[in-house]
Backbone bond lengths (Angstrom), bond angles and torsions (degrees), N, CA, C in turn:
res aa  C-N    CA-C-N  psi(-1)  N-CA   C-N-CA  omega(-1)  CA-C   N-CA-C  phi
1 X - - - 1.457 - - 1.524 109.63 -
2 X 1.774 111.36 167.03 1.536 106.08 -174.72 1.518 107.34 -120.09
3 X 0.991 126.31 174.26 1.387 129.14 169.34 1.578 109.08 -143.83
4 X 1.315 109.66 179.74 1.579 105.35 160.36 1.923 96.33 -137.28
5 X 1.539 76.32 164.87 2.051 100.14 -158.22 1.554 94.07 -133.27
6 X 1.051 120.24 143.70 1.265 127.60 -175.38 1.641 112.38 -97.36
7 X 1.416 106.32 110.07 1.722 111.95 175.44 0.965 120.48 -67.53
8 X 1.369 129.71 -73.05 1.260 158.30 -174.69 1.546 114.86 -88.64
9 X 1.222 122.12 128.14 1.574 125.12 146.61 1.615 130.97 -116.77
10 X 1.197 123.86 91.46 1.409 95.88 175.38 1.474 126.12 -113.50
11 X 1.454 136.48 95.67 1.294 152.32 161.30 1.344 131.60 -83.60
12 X 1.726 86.05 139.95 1.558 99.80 -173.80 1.274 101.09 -119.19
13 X 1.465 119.57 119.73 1.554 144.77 170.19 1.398 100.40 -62.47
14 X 1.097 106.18 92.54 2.453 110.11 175.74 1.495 111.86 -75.62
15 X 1.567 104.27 -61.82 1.312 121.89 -165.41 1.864 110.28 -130.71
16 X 1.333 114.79 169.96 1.435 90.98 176.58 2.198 85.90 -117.06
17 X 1.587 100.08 173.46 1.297 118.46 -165.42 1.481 104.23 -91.96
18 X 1.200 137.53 111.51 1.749 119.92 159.95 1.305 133.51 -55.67
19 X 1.246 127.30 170.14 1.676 106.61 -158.48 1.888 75.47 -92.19
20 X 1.048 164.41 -37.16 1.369 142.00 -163.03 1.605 101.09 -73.23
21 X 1.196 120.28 -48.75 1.407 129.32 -154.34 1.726 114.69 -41.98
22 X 1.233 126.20 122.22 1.451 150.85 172.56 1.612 101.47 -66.27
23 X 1.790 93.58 93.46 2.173 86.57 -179.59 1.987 85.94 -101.06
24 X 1.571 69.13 171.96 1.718 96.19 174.90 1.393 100.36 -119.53
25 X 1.258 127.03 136.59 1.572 146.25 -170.78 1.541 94.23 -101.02
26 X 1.312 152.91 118.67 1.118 146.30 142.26 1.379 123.81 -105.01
27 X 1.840 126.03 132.26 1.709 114.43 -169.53 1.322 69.01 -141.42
28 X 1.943 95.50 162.26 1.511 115.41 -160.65 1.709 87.57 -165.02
29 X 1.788 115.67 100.85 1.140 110.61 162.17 1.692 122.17 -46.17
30 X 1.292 129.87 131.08 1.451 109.14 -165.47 2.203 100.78 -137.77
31 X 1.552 95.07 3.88 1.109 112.50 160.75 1.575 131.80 -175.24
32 X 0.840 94.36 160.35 1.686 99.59 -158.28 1.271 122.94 -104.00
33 X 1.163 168.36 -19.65 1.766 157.43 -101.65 1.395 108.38 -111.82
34 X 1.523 112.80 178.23 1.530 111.70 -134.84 1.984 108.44 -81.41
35 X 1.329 110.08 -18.58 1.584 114.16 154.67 1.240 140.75 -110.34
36 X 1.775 104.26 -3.95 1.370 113.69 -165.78 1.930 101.57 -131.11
37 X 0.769 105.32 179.13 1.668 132.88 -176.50 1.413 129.32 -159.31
38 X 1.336 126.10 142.95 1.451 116.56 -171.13 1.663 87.33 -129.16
39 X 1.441 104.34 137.07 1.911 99.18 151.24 1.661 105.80 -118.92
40 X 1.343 88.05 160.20 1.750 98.73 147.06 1.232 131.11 -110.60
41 X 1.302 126.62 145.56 0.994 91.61 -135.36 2.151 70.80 -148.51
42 X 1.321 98.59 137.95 1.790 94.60 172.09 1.372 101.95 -156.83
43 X 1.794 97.33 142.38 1.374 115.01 171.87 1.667 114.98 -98.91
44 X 1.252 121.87 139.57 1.670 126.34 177.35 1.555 119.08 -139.52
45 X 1.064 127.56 140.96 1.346 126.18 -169.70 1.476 112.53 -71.60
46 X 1.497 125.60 -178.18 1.573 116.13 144.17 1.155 144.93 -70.66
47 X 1.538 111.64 32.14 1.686 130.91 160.49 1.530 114.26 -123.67
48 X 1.500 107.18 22.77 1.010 109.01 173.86 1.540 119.71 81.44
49 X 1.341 127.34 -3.64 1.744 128.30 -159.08 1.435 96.39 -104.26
50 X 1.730 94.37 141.10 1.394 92.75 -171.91 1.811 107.55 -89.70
51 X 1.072 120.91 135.80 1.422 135.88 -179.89 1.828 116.61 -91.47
52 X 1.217 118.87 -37.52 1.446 128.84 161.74 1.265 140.27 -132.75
53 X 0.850 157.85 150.78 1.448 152.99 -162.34 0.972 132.19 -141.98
54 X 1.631 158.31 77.61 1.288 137.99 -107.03 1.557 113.15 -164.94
55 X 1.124 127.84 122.58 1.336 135.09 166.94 1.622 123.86 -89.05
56 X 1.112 109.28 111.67 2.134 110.29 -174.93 1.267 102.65 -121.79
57 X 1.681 114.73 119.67 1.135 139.23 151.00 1.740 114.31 -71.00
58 X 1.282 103.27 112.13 1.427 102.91 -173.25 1.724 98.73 -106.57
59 X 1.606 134.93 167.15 1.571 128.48 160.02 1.529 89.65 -135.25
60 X 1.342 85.22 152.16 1.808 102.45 156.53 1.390 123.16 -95.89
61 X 1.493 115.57 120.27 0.958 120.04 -161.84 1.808 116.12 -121.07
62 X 1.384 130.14 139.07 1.316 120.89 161.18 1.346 122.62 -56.87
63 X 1.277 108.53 99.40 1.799 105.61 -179.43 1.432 120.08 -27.86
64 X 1.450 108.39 -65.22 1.437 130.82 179.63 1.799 108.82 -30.16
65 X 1.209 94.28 -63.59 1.815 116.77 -164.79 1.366 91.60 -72.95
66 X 1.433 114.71 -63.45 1.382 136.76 -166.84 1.561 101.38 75.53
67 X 2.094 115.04 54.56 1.209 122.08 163.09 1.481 113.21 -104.86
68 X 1.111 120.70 -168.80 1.660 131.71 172.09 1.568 91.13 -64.99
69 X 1.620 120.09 161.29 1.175 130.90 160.05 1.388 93.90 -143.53
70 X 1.643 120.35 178.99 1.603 116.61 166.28 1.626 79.91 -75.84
71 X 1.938 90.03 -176.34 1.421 108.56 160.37 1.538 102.30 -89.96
72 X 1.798 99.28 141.28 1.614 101.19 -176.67 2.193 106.90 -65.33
73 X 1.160 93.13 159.42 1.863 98.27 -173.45 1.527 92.63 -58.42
74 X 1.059 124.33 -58.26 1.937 117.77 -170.05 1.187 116.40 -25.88
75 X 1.793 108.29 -45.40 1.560 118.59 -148.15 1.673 93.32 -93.06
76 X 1.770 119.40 -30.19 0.762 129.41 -167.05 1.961 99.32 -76.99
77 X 1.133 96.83 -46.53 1.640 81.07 178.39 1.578 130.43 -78.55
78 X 1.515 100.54 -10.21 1.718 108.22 166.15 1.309 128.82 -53.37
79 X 2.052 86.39 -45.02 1.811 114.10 -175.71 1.662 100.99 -48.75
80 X 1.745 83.76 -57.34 2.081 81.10 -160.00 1.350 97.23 -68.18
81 X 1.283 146.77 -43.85 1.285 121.83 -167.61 1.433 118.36 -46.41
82 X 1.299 121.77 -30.49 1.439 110.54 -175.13 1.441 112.96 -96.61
83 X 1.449 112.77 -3.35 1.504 107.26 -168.36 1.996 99.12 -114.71
């Protein structure tokens, strides 16, 4: 079986969150290739301000081995449909 593991992180701390405050989570596949994926990915409160900002390198990996694999075609044709 496959999973994905997170390579890369890169975040930028904007604003900080209040413990009441109503965020919005937004991710946006923004690249694609044959084991890996990147989103962007941003958090914003309910006034609209963005609070984080964030780039994630994800890979697909063989659990077992825990090496690179491609991404299987299923997952691969789900991705592009929405992106």
């Amino acid at each position: 079986s496959v999973g994905f593991v997170v390579k890369r992180v890169e975040m930028d701390n904007i604003a900080p969150a209040l413990f009441d405050d109503l965020l919005q989570i937004s991710s946006q596949v923004i690249e694609l290739k044959r084991a890996s994926m990147m989103f962007q990915q941003t958090i914003t409160n309910s006034d609209g301000n963005r609070l984080v900002s964030a780039l994630i390198r994800v890979a697909c990996v063989d659990l077992k081995k825990m090496k690179p694999v491609a991404i299987p075609e299923f997952i691969l044709g789900e991705i592009s449909r929405v992106i």
